[in-house]
Every structure is written in C-alpha cells, then in structure tokens.
DRENVO-95737 format. One record per residue (C-alpha): residue number from 1; residue in three letters; x, y, z. Coordinates in Angstrom, 3 decimals. Each point is the difference from the previous one (the first is absolute). Layout:
<nodes>
num; residuo; xx; yy; zz
NUM; ALA; X; Y; Z $
...
</nodes>
This chain:
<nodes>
num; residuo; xx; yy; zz
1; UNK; 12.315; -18.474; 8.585 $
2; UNK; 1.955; 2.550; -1.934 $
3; UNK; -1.068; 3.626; -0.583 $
4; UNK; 0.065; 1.932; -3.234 $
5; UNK; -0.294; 3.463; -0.243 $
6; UNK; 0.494; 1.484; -3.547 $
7; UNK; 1.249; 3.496; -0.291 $
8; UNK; 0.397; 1.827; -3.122 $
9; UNK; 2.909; 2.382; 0.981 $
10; UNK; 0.030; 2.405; -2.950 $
11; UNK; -2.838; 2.308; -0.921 $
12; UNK; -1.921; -1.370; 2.911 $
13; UNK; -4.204; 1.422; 0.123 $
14; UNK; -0.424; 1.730; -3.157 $
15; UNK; -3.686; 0.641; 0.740 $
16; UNK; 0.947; 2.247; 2.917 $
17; UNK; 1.671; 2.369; -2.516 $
18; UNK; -2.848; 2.412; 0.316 $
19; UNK; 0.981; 0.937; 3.293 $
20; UNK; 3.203; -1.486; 1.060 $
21; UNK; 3.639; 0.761; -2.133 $
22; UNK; 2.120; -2.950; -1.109 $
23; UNK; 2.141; 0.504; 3.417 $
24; UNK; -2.971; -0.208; 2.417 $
25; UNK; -1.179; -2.860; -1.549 $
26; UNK; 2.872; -2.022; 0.036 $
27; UNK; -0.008; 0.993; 3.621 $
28; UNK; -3.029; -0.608; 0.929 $
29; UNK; -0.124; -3.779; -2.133 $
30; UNK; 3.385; -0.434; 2.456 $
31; UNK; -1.932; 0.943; 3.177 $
32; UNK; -2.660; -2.579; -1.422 $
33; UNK; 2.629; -2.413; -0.134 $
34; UNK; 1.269; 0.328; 3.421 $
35; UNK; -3.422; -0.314; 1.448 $
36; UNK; -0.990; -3.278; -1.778 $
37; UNK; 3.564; -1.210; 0.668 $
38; UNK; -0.574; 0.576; 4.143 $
39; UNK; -3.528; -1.107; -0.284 $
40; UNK; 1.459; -3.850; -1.630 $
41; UNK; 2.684; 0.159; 2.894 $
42; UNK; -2.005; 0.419; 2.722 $
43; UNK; -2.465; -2.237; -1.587 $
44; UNK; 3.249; -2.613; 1.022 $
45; UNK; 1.038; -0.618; -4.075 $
46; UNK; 2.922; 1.069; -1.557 $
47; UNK; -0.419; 2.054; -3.162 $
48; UNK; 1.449; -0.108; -3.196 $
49; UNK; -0.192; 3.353; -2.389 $
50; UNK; -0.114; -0.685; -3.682 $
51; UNK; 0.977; 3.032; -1.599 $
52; UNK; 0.763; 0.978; -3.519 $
53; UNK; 2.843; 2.012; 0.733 $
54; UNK; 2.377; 0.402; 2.367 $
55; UNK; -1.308; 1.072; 3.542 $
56; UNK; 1.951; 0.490; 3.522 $
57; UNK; -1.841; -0.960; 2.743 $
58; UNK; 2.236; 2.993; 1.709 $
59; UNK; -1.718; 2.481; -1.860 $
60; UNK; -3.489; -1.382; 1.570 $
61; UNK; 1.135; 1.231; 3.743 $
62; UNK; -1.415; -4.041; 1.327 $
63; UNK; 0.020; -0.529; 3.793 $
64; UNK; 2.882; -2.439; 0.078 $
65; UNK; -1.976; -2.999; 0.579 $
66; UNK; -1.821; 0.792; -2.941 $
67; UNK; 3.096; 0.451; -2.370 $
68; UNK; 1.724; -2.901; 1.272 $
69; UNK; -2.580; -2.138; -0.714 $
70; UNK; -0.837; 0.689; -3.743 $
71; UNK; 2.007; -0.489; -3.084 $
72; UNK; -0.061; 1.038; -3.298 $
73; UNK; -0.245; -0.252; -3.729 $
74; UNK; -0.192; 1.264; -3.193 $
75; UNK; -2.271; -1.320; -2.770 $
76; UNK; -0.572; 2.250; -2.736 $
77; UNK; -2.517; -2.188; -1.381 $
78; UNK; -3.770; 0.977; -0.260 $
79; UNK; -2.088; -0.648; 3.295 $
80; UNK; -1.635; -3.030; -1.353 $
81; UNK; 3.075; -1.939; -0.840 $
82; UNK; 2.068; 0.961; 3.044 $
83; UNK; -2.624; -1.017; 2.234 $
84; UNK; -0.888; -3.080; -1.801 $
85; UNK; 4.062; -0.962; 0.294 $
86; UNK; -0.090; 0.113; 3.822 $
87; UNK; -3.695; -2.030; 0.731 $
88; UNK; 0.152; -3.644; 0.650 $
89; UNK; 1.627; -1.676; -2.755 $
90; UNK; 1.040; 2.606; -2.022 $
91; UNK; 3.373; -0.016; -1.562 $
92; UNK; 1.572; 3.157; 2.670 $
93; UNK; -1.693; -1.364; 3.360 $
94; UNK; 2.815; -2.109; 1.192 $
95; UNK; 2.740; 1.581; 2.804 $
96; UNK; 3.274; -0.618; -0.581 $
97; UNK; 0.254; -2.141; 3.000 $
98; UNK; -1.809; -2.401; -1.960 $
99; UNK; -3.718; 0.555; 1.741 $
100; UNK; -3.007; -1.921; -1.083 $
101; UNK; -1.424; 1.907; -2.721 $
102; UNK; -2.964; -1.074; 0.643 $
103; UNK; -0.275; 2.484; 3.178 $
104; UNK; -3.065; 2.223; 0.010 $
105; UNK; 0.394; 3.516; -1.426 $
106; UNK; -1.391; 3.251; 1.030 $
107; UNK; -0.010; 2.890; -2.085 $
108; UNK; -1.218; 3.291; 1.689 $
109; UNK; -0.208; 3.426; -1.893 $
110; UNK; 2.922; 2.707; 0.719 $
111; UNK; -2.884; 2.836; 0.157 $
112; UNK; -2.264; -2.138; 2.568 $
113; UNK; 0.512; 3.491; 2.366 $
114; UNK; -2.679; -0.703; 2.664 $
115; UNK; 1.425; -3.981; 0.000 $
116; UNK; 0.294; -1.258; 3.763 $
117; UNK; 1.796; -3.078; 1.791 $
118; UNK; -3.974; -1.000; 0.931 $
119; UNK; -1.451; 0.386; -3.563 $
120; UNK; 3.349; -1.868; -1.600 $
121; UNK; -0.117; -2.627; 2.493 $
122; UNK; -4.165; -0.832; -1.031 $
123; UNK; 1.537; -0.708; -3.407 $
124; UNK; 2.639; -1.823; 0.468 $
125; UNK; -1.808; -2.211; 2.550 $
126; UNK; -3.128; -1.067; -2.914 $
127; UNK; 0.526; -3.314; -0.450 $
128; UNK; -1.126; -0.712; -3.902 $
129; UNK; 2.335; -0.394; -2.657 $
130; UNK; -0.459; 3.472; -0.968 $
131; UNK; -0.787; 2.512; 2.016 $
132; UNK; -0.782; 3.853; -1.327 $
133; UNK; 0.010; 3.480; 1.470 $
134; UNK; -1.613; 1.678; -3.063 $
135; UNK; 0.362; 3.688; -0.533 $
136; UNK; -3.268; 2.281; -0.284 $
137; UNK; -0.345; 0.477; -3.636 $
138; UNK; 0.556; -4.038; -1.057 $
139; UNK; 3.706; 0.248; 0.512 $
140; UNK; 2.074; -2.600; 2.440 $
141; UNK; 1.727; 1.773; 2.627 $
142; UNK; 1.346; -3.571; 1.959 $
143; UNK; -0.353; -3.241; -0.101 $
144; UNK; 1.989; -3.345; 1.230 $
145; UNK; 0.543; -2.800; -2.647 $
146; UNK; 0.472; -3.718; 0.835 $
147; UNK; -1.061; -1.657; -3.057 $
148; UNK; 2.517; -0.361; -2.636 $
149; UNK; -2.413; -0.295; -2.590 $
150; UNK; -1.107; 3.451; 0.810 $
151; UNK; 1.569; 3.421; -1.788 $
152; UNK; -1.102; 3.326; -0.138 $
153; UNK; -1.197; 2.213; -2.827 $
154; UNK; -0.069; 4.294; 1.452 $
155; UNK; -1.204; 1.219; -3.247 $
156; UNK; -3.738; 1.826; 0.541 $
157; UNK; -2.605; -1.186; 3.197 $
158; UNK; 2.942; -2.792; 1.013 $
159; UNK; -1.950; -1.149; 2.631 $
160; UNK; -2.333; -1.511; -2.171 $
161; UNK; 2.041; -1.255; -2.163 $
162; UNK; 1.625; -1.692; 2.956 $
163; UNK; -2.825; -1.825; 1.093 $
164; UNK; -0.956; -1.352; -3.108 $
165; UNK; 3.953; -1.010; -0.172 $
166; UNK; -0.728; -1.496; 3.432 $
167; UNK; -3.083; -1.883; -1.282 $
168; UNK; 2.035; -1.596; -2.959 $
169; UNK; 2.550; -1.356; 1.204 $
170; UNK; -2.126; -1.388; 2.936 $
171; UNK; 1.663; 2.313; 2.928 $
172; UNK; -1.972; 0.696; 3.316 $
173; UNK; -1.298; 4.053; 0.111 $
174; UNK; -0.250; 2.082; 2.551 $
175; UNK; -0.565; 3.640; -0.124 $
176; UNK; 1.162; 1.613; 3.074 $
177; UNK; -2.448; 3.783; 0.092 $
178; UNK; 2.213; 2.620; 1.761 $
179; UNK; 0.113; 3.159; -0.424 $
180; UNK; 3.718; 1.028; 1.059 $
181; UNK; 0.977; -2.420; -2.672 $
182; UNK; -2.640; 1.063; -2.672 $
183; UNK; 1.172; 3.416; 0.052 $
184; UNK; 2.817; 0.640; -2.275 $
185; UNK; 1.513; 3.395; -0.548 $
186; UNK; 0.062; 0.810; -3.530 $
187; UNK; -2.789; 2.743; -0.765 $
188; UNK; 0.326; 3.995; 1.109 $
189; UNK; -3.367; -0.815; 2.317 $
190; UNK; 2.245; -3.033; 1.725 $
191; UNK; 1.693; 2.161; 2.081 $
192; UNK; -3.052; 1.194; 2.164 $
193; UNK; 0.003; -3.580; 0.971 $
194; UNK; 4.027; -0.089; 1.169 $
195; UNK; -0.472; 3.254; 1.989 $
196; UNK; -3.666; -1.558; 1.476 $
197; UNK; 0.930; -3.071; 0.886 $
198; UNK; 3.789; 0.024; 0.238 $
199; UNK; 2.097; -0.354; 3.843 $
200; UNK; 1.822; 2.624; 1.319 $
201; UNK; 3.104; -2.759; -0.353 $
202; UNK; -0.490; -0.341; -3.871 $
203; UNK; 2.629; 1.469; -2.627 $
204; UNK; -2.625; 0.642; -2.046 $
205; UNK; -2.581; 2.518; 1.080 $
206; UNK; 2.982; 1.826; 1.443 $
207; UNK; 1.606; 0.696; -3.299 $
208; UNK; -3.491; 1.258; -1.519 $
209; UNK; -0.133; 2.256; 3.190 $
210; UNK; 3.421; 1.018; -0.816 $
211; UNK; -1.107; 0.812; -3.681 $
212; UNK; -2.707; 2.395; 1.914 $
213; UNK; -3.474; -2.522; -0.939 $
214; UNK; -1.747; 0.727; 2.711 $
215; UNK; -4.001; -1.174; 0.785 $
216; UNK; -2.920; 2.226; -1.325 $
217; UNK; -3.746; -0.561; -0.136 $
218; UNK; -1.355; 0.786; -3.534 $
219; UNK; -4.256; -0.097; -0.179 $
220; UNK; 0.143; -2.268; 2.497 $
221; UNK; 2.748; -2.464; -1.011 $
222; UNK; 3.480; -0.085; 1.388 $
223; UNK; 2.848; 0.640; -2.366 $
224; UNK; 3.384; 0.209; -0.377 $
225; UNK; 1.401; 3.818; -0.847 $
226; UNK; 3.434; 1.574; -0.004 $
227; UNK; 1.287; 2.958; 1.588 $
228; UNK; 2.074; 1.281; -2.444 $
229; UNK; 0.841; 0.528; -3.995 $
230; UNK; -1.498; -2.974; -1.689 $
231; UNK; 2.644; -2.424; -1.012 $
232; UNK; 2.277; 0.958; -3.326 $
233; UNK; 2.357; -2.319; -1.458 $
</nodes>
C-alpha cells in the first residue's frame, strides 16, 4: 500500500489568520507535516508528499529515517483531482518502476497533528474496499482506497459524499471512529486540542509553545491563549 499525503505548500491555514501571521502558519502547517510524516513511518509505510509547490524535506528538520524514507511531489492541481490521480486506477498512481497500479492507496491529511503510528495503523489495517477516517465536521481526514472504481469528491461534508460514492460503485465501507485522526487543525479553537493532547516529542505543540499559546481555563473550559501581542501580518 502506498501513502498519500497532500500538502498545499503556499498560503497554508488561512483560517488561523486571526491569530497566527503568514510565517507562523507556514511553520506550524510544516511542523504538521513532519508529525504525520513520522507517524506513517513508524506506522512501517513509506510516504509520499503531494505538494503544490516546491517543498524540501530539509527545511522540515525529519529524523533521518523519516526523510529517507519519503519522497516528493508537486501537483498544483486542486485536492480532488490530485488525489483522484494517485488512487487505484487513476491515470498518476503508477511508479516508475512499473508497479501494479492497482496497489491500495492511502491518503492521510498534512494537518492530522495529534495522528499516531497506533491510530494510522487501525486504518490502514480495515479490510473493506474503502476505508474512512472522517474529520469532525463531515470532512475526510484519511482513508485507504482499493477499489478502482472508487474516487473522491472533498468539496463540503466529503465523508458523506464518500459513502454514498462507496455505495455506487458497490465498494465495501468501513468507517474507522478515532479521534487523533478526526481532529484536524484548521480552526483558531484547534489548537487547544494540539497543546492538550499533543507528546512532548511532537513538532507541533512545540512551535505553538514557541509562538507563546499557552493553556488557560475560561468559565470552565480550557482554551488556547497567547502570551504576547496578538498576531499582525
């Protein structure tokens, strides 16, 4: 089985612009990276990033195992069609060793934050035809493919629109409930979740510590606050 993990390298999380400049979000969508990356190594698979622009793994600071084992490239095409390109089938799925093209396909989220080897390897291991991680708002944060017949659609709730895909071109379902792979970073109130449930090994709760987001109880409900000027552009 090959793993996917799309990447959009330029402008990366808009939605954190209330509270993160265009610099610390392209860091912190790089420490993302690096985490899911390690996570789908020491799950035993070797990733592949689909980017749309150029990236150097260099710049991500991998353990060397990690960086050795994942390659890299750039589609500048639209989620939806880059993805579809690599699943079984599809018209960009084939190594140029000549591999079966028919060979399962993962595709796992680059802002999965919290993503683990365990919680990776609980998807990868479902044995239907399709198998989905979906996000918490209706959104599909991973998911293996090893029907041909099957493609993807991300507009709006894509998990839904997934399983009915699944349903019409007669693929097996299985939806795979974890939360490490439900929670995607993408929303200001996200981050509470990286600094809660984040290891002390992770790139990514360090950056946000780094920024000075810090824990902070607020009526009763944890939230994330920074220690500092709010972020300016």
């Amino acid at each position: 089985m090959r793993v996917v993990v799309p990447f959009a390298a330029e402008t990366p999380k808009t939605r954190l612009e209330p509270v993160l400049t265009a610099a610390e979000r392209s860091t912190l969508a790089r420490a993302m990276l690096a985490d899911v990356l390690r996570a789908v190594v020491e799950a035993g698979y070797e990733p592949t990033v689909v980017s749309t622009g150029d990236l150097d793994l260099a710049t991500l600071e991998l353990p060397g195992e990690v960086e050795t084992s994942t390659a890299v490239t750039v589609d500048e095409r639209p989620l939806t069609e880059a993805v579809n390109a690599r699943l079984p089938g599809g018209d960009g799925n084939g190594e140029a060793d000549g591999s079966d093209d028919l060979q399962a396909v993962a595709v796992v989220m680059a802002d999965l934050a919290l993503a683990t080897p365990t919680a990776l390897e609980e998807l990868f291991d479902a044995d239907a035809d399709v198998a989905i991680a979906p996000g918490r708002a209706g959104g599909t944060n991973a998911l293996v493919v090893r029907d041909p017949a099957f493609r993807v659609d991300y507009h709006g709730t894509s998990y839904l629109d997934h399983r009915e895909i699944a349903r019409e071109v007669g693929a097996t379902l299985e939806t795979v409930d974890s939360f490490r792979l439900a929670t995607d970073i993408d929303e200001p109130d996200d981050l509470v979740e990286v600094l809660v449930h984040g290891h002390e090994t992770d790139r990514a709760p360090s950056r946000l510590r780094a920024f000075g987001f810090e824990l902070a109880d607020r009526v009763g409900r944890v939230v994330a606050v920074r220690d500092g000027p709010a972020a300016t552009e």
